[in-house]
C-alpha positions in Angstrom: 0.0 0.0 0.0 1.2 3.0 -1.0 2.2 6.1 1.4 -0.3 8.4 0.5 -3.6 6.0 0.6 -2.4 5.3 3.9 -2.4 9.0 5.1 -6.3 8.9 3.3 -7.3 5.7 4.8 -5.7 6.9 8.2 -7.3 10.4 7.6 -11.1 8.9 7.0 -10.5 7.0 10.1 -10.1 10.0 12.5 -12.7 12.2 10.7 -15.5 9.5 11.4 -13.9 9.2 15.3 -14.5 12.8 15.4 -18.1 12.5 14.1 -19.1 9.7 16.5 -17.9 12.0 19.0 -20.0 14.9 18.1 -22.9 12.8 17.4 -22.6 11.2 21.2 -22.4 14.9 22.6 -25.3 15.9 20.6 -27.5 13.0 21.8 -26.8 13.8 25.6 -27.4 17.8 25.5 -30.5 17.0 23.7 -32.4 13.6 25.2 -35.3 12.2 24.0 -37.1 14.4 26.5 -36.4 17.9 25.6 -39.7 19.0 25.7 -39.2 19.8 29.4 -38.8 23.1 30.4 -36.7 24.7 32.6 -37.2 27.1 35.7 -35.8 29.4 38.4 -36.1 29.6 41.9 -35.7 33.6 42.7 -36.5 33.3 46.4 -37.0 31.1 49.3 -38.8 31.2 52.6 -37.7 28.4 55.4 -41.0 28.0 57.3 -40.7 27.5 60.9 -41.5 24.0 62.4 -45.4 24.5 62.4 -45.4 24.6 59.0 -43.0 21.6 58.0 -45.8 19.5 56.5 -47.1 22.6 55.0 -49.8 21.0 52.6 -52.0 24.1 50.6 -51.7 27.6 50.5 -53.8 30.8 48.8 -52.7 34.3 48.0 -53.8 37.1 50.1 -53.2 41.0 49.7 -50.3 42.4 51.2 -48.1 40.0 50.2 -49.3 36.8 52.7 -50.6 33.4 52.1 -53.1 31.4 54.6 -51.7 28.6 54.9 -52.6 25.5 56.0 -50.6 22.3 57.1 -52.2 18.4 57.1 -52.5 17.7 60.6 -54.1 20.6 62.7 -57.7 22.8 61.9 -55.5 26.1 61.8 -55.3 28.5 58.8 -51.7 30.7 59.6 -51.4 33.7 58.2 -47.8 33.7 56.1 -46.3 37.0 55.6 -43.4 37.3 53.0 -42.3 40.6 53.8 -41.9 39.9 57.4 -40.9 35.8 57.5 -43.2 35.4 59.8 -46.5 33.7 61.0 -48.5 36.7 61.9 -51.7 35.0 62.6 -52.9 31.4 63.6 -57.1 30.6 62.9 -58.1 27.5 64.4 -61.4 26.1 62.7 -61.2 22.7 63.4 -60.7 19.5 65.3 -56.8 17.5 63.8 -57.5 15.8 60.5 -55.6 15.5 57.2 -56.6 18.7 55.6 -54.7 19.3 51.9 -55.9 22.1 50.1 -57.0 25.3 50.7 -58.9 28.6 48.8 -59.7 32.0 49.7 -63.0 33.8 48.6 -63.1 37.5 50.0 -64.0 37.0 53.5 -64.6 33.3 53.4 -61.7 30.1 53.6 -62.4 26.9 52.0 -60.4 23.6 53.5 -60.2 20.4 51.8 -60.3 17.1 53.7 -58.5 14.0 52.1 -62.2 12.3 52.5 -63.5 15.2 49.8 -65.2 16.9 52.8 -64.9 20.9 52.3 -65.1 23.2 55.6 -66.2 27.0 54.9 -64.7 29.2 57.2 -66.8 32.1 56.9 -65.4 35.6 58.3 -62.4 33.9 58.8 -60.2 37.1 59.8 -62.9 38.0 61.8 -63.5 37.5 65.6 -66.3 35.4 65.4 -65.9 32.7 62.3 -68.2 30.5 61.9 -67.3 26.8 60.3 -69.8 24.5 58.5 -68.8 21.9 56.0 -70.0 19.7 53.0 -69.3 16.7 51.2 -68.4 15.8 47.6 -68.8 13.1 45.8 -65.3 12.1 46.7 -64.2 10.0 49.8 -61.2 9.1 51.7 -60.4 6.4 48.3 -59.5 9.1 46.6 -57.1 10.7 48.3 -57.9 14.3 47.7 -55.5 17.2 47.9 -56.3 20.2 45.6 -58.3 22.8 46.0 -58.0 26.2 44.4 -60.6 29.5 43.9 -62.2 30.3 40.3 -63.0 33.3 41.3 -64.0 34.5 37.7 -66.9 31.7 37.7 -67.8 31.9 41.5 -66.7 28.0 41.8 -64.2 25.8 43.6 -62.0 23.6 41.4 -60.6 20.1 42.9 -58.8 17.1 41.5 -58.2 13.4 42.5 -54.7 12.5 43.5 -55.4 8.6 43.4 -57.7 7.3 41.4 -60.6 9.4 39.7 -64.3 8.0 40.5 -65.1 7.2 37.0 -62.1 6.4 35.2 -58.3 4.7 36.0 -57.9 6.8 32.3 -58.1 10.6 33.3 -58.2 12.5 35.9 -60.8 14.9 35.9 -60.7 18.7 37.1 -64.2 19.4 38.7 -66.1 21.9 39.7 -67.9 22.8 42.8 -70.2 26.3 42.2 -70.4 28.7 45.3 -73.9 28.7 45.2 -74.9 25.4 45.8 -72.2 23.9 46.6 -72.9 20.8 45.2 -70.1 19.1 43.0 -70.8 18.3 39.4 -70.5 15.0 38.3 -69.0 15.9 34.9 -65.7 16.9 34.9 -64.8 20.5 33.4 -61.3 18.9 32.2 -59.3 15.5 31.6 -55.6 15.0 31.9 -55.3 11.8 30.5 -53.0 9.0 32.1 -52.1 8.3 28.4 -50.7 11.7 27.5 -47.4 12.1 25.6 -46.1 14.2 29.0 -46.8 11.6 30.8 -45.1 8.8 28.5 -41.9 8.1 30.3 -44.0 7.9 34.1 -47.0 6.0 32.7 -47.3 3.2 35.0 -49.1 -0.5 34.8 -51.7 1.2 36.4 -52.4 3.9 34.5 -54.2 6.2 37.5 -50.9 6.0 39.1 -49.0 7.7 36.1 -50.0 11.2 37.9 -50.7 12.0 41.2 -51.8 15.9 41.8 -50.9 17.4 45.3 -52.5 20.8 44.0 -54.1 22.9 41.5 -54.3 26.8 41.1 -55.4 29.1 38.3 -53.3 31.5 36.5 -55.1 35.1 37.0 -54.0 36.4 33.6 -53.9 33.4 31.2 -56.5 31.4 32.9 -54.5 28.5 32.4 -54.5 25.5 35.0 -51.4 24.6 36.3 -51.8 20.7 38.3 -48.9 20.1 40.7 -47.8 16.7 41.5 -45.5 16.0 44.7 -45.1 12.5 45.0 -42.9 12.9 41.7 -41.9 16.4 41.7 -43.1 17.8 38.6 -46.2 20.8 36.7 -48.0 20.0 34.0 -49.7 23.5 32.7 -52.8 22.7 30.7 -54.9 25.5 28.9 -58.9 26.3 28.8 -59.6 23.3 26.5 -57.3 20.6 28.7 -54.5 20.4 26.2 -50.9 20.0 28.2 -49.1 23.3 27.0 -45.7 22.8 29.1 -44.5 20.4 31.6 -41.5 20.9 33.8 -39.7 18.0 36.3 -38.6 19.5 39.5 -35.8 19.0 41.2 -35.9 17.2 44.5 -33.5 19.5 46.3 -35.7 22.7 46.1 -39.1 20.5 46.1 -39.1 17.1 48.6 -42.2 17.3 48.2 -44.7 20.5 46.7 -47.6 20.6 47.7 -49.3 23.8 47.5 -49.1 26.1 44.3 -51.2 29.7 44.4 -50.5 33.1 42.2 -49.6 37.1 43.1 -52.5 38.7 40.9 -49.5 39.5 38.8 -48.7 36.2 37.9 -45.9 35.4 40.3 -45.9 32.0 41.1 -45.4 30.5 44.3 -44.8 26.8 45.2 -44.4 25.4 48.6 -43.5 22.2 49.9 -42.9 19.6 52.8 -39.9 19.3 54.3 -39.6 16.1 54.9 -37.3 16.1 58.1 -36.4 19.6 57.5 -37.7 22.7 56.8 -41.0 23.3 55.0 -40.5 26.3 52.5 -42.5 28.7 49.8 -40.4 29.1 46.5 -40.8 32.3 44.1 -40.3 30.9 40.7 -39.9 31.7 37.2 -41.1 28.9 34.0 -39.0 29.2 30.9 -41.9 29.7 28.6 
């Protein structure tokens, strides 16, 4: 073989070396899975140790959430600006209360059974606390609850399974002035979804699990929190998945509360699971 093809051959060799190369470092900055966005986490607040298993939380003015945590009746008053609980509301006996939304004067606490306490004049020195049931119960393992304040209704999800299908899980509504839940759901996430493809599970109404739910005051998109994997799935008016984001485990053991500023600023918190609870500001890469 001559000296020259053997510079060619030898050339060829380390061009496609270098190609392989690139190709590899192509295929792990852009996985399969690319469709996730990213986020940023602005600002933290370490709760203090009443609020470690911090479970649901709703925006109020001033820049404070009411809070609530799944082991006592108490609704605490969170301010940011201070870092402090400035208020504590007891309305109820201990149980395993999840979610919670704010209507004016009035509080709305969800049970895990599906049961819903009203607080009424709950910043007031003489509340008064009834409750009603849904159609859920304890099976479904209930944990969202968030204010539709636009169409004078309560919006809720299952976090287990759904009570009419191991397909979807359904977004319902419960109107303010009956207070009876509608059977038909407004929206369906199904357990099928692309977003969901690489967590769909044998059993497809474990695929998902939603901690919480809350409604963006501009867009009026829904944005579904699950904690149990840390992870949003933002769906629009007709149910379609828009963006989905994984979260990291450090910043979120365990979210399980999601509410908005009017202006959009989005706040998660979550457990701590042997430390800290905490409220994170953060920012979605659109």
């Amino acid at each position: 073989m001559s000296q020259i093809k053997k510079y060619v051959i030898g050339f060829f060799a380390v061009l496609a070396f270098m190609l392989s190369m690139i190709s590899c470092k192509m295929a792990v900055e852009h996985p399969e899975n690319s469709d996730k966005k990213e986020y940023t986490v602005n600002r933290l607040w370490k709760l203090p140790t009443s609020l470690e298993e911090i479970s649901g939380m709703a925006w109020l003015p001033n820049n404070k959430l009411a809070c609530i945590e799944d082991e006592d009746g108490i609704i605490f008053i969170y301010d940011l600006n201070t870092e402090k609980i400035e208020e504590q509301i007891k309305f109820g006996t201990p149980g395993d209360y999840e979610g919670i939304a704010v209507d004016k004067e009035d509080a709305y606490i969800l049970r895990s059974d599906g049961v819903i306490f009203q607080v009424a004049q709950y910043r007031s020195d003489a509340i008064e606390t009834s409750h009603f049931k849904t159609l859920f119960t304890i099976k479904n393992n209930m944990e969202s609850l968030t204010m539709d304040s636009k169409n004078n209704r309560l919006i809720t999800i299952t976090k287990d399974r759904d009570p009419y299908s191991d397909d979807y899980k359904g977004l319902y509504q419960i109107p303010l002035d009956t207070k009876e839940m509608d059977a038909n759901p407004i929206l369906k996430i199904s357990m099928k979804d692309d977003a969901l493809k690489e967590y769909q599970k044998k059993k497809a109404y474990k695929s998902f699990n939603p901690s919480d739910v809350a409604i963006h005051p501009i867009t009026g998109d829904y944005y579904v929190l699950e904690g149990k994997t840390p992870r949003l799935i933002i769906m629009d008016k007709t149910g379609a998945i828009k963006n989905f984001y994984k979260l990291d485990k450090k910043n979120f053991p365990q979210p399980e509360g999601i509410t908005f500023a009017p202006d959009g600023t989005l706040y998660i918190s979550t457990e701590g699971k042997g430390n800290h609870g905490a409220i994170l500001e953060v920012t979605l890469d659109k």
